[in-house]
C-alpha positions as CSV (number, residue, x, y, z in Angstrom):
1,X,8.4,60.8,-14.5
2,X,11.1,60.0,-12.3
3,X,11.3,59.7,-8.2
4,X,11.0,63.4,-6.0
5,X,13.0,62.7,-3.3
6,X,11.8,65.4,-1.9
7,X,8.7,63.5,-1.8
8,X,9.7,60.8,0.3
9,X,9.6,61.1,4.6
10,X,10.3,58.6,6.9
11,X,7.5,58.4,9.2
12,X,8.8,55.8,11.9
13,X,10.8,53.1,13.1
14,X,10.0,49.6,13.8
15,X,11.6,46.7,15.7
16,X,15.4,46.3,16.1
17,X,17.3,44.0,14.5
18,X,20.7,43.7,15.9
19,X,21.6,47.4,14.8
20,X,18.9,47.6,12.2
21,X,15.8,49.9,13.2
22,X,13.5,49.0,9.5
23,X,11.2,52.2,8.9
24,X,8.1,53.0,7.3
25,X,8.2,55.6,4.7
26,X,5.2,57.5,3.1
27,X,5.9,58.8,-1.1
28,X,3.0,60.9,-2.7
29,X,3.8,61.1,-6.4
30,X,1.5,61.9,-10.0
31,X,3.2,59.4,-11.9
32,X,1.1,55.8,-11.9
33,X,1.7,52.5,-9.8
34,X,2.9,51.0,-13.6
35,X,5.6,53.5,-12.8
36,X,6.6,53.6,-9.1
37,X,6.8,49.6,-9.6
38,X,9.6,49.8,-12.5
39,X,12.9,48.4,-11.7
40,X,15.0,51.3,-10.5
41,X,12.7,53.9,-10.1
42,X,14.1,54.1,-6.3
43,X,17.4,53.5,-6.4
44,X,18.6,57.2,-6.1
45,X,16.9,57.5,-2.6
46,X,18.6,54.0,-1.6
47,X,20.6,55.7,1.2
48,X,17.5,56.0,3.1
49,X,16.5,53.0,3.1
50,X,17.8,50.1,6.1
51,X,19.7,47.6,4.7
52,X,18.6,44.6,3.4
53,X,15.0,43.4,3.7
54,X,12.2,45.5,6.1
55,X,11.5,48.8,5.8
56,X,7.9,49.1,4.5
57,X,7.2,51.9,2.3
58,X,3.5,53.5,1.6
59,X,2.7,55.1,-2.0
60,X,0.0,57.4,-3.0
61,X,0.0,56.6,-6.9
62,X,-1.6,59.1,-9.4
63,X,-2.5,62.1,-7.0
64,X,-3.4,64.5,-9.6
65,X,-5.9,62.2,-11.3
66,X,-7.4,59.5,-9.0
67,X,-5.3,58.7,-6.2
68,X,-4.5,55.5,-4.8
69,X,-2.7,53.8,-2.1
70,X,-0.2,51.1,-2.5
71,X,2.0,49.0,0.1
72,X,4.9,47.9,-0.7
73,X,7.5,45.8,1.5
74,X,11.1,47.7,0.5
75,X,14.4,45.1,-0.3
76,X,17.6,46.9,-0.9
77,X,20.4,44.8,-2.3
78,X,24.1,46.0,-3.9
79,X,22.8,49.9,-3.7
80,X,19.8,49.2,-5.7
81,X,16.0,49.3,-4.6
82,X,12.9,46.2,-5.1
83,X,9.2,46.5,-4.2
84,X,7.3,43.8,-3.2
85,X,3.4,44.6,-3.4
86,X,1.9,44.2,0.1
87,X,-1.0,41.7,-0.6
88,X,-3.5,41.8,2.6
89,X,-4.5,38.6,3.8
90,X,-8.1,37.5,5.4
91,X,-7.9,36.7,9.3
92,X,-8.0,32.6,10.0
């Protein structure tokens, strides 16, 4: 399938950065994380995203089936859109 903007809400800002306020954004889709996670799949919502490297973007995968959620950190570079999974770490 193939992104629903309509789909995708940004929920807050974070910390400044000079004139950069990076947002966290929350996407509820059917198709699979295999999917979300394929190169391009969103660059046509890359206006909403804060240039650059920040904004961190949450992802309910598979919601008609078994849904899970996914963290992603959210890169934007020359208009296009890259997803870093968020891997959590254990406390020292």
């Amino acid at each position: 399938m193939a992104l629903t903007t309509a789909n995708l809400r940004r929920v807050s800002e974070g910390c400044a950065d000079g004139e950069k306020r990076h947002g966290r954004f929350m996407y509820k889709t059917d198709d699979t994380k295999a999917q979300v996670e394929t190169n391009g799949y969103f660059d046509a919502a890359a206006e909403h995203f804060t240039e650059g490297v920040g904004d961190v973007l949450e992802v309910i995968t598979d919601a008609d089936g078994t849904p899970v959620l996914h963290t992603y950190l959210v890169t934007r570079t020359a208009g296009g859109i890259a997803l870093t999974l968020s891997v959590a770490t254990a406390a020292a």
